[in-house]
N, C-alpha and C positions, 0 to 999 in steps of 0.2 A: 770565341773558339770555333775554330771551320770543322766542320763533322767531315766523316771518311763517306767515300759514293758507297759503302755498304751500310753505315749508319743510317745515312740520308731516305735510304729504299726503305729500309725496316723503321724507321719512325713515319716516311711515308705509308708505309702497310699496315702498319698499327691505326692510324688516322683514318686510313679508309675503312677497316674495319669498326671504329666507334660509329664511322657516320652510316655504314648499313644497319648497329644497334640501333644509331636515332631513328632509321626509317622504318625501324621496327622487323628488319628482314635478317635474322642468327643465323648462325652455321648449323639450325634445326632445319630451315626451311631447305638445305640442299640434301639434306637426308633421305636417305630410299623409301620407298612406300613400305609401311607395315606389312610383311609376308605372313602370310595363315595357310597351313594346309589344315582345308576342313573335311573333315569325312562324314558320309551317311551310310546308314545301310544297304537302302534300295530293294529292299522285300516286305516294305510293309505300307500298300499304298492305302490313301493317297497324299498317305504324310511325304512317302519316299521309296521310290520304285525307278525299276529299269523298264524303258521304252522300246518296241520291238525292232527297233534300228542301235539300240544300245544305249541310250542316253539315261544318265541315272538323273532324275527330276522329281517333282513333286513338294508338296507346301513346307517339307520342312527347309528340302532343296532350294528352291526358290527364297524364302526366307532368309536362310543362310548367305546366299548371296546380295540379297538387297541389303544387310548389314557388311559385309564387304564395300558395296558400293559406298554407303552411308561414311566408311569408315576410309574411303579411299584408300584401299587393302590391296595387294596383289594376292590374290586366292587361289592357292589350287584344290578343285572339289575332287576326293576320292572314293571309292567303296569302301567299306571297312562291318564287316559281320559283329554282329552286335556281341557276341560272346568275347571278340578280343578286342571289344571298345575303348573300355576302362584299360587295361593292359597295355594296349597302343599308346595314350595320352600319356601314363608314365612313364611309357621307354624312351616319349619324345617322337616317336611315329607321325603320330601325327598332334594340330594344334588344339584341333577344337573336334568335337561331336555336335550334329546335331541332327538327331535321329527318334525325337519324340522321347527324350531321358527323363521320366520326372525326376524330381528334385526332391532326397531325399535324408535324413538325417543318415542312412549309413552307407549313402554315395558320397555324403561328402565328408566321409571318414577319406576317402580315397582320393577325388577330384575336388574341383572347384565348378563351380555354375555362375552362368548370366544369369538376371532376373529371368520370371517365365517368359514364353514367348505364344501357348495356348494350353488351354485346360479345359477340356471335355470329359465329358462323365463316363465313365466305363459301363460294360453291359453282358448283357449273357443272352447267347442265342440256342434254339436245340431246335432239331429236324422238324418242319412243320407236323406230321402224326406224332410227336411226343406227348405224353401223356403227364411232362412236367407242367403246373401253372403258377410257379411261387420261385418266387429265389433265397429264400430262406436256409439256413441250413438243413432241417427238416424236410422242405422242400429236395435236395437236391443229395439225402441222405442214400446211401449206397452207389450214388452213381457215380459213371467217370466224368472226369471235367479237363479238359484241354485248356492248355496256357500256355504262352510262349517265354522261354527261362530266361529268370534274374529278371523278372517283370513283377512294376508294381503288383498289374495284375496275379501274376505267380502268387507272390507274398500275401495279396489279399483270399486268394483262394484257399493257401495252404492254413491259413489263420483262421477263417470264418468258416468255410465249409470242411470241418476234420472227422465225419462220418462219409464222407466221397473219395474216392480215386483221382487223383491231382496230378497227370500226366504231363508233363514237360515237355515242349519242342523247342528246336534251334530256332528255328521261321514262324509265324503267321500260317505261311504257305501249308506246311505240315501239318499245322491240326488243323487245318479246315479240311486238308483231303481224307484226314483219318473221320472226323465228322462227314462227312461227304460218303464216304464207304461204311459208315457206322459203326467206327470203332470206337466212337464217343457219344455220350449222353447228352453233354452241351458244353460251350466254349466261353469263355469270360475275357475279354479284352474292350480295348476303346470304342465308346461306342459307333464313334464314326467313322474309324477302319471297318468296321463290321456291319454297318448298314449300306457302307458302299461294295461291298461285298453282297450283300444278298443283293444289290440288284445286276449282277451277274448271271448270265447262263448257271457257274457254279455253282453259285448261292444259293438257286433255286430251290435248291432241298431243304431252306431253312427259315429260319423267323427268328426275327426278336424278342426274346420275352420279356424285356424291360432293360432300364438304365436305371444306376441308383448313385446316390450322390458321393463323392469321393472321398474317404475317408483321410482328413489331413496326414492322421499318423501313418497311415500307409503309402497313400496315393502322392501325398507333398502336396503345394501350391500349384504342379502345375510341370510343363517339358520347359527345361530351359537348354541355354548350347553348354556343354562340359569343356572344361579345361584341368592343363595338368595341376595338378596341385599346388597352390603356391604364386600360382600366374596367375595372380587378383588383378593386377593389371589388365593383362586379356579381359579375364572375366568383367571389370569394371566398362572396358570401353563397348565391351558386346552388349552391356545392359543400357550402355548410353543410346546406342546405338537402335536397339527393342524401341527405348522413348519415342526415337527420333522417326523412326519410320512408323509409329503409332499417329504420331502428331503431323508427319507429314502425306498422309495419305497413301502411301507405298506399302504399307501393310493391308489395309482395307483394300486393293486395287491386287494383290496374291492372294487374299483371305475369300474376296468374292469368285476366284477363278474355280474354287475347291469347296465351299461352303455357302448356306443361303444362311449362314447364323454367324456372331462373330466369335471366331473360335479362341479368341482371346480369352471370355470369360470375366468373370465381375473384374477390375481393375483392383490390385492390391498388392 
C-alpha cells in the first residue's frame, strides 16, 4: 500500500520523535526555565536589607538566589514588607518569601515552607545603664518590651513575659529607635540581627543581655522560604535545593560573608 506525502511526513515525525525519547531528550527538555518571583523584606539586616545605592541584599537575599541558580530558575527578587507577606503569596503576588519566616504550626495553617534554611537563637537586649540582669519573666515584670509584629519573637513574648508591656512594631527599624530614645525597657528578636546591631554607631546605647534557646513550640525548627499553599511542588524543589547548596559548598561560601558561626544550626 503507497502512503499519501502527508502520511509519509507524519509517520516520519512520529519516528523522529521516539528516537529523541531513546536519546533520552522529551519535549520536557525544550520547556521554559521555572519562573519564581521571590520577595524579601529588606529591613531587617543582615538577613535582608537595602543598600545605600538601593540594592535590597543580604543572607536571606543571597540565599534566595543561590537556590534559584541551583534550581536553574528565572528569578525576579522583590520587596515585599513583611505584614503583607502571607497575603501576597495567596493572592499569587508573589511565589516565594524569604525573609527569615520561621516555620510554624499556625503559618502553615496559611502557607507552605522549604525545609529550614538557618536557625539562631533569639535574644533580649536593654540600654547598657539598665538595671534589668535576668530575662525571666520576673526579671522583666512591669516593663516594656519591643518586638517586631506576627513575629515568633512577638508570640514568645506575649506568652512568657505577661507581667510586661509588649509593644509591636511594623520594622526592626522602629523599636530599636524607640529603645534608642527610651521608650523601651528591652527588645527581644534574633540574636544575630541584634548583635550586628549593637555594633553600630546606633546600637551604641545598648547590650545584650543574653540569648536563650528556642522554644520548638513557638520559635519552629528554624526560617525556611514560604510558599503558597498548596505549591508542595515549589516548596519540595526549594528544599532540594537548601540540600544541594549545603552539600555543595555555596551555602558555607554566603554563610561565611555574614557569619563566623554556621547559622544553619544542628542539621534536622
Amino acid at each position: 500500500m503507497r502512503l499519501s506525502k502527508r502520511m509519509t511526513y507524519a509517520v516520519s515525525a512520529f519516528a523522529f520523535a521516539l528516537s529523541l525519547n531513546a536519546a533520552g531528550i522529551t519535549s520536557a527538555s525544550a520547556e521554559e526555565p521555572l519562573k519564581i518571583k521571590i520577595a524579601s523584606e529588606g529591613a531587617y539586616p543582615p538577613f535582608n536589607f537595602i543598600t545605600s545605592d538601593g540594592k535590597l541584599t543580604g543572607f536571606d537575599v543571597e540565599i534566595g538566589l543561590a537556590l534559584c541558580e541551583e534550581l536553574k530558575a528565572d528569578c525576579e527578587m522583590v520587596t515585599q514588607e513583611w505584614d503583607g507577606a502571607i497575603p501576597s503569596l495567596q493572592a499569587g503576588k508573589i511565589d516565594a518569601y524569604i525573609a527569615s519566616m520561621s516555620i510554624t504550626e499556625e503559618r502553615k495553617k496559611q502557607v507552605d515552607f522549604s525545609g529550614k534554611y538557618y536557625n539562631t537563637p533569639p535574644g533580649i537586649v536593654v540600654p547598657k545603664d539598665s538595671p534589668i540582669t535576668g530575662m525571666t519573666k520576673e526579671d522583666l515584670a512591669g516593663k516594656t518590651i519591643g518586638v517586631q509584629v506576627s513575629t515568633t519573637h512577638a508570640n514568645y513574648s506575649e506568652k512568657t513575659f505577661t507581667d510586661s508591656e509588649i509593644k509591636a512594631y511594623p520594622t526592626a527599624e522602629e523599636y530599636r529607635l524607640d529603645l534608642v530614645n527610651g521608650r523601651l525597657d528591652a527588645v527581644n528578636d534574633d540574636s544575630v540581627t541584634l548583635s550586628q546591631w549593637l555594633e553600630t554607631p546606633e546600637g551604641a546605647c545598648c547590650k545584650m543581655l543574653g540569648t536563650f534557646p528556642p522554644v520548638i513550640e513557638i520559635h519552629g525548627p528554624g526560617a525556611g522560604v514560604a510558599v503558597k499553599k498548596g505549591n508542595t511542588e515549589l516548596a519540595d524543589k526549594l528544599s532540594a535545593a537548601i540540600k544541594a547548596i549545603r552539600a555543595n559548598g555555596k551555602y558555607k561560601e554566603i554563610n561565611d560573608k555574614y557569619f563566623a558561626f554556621d547559622a544553619y544550626g544542628a542539621e534536622n
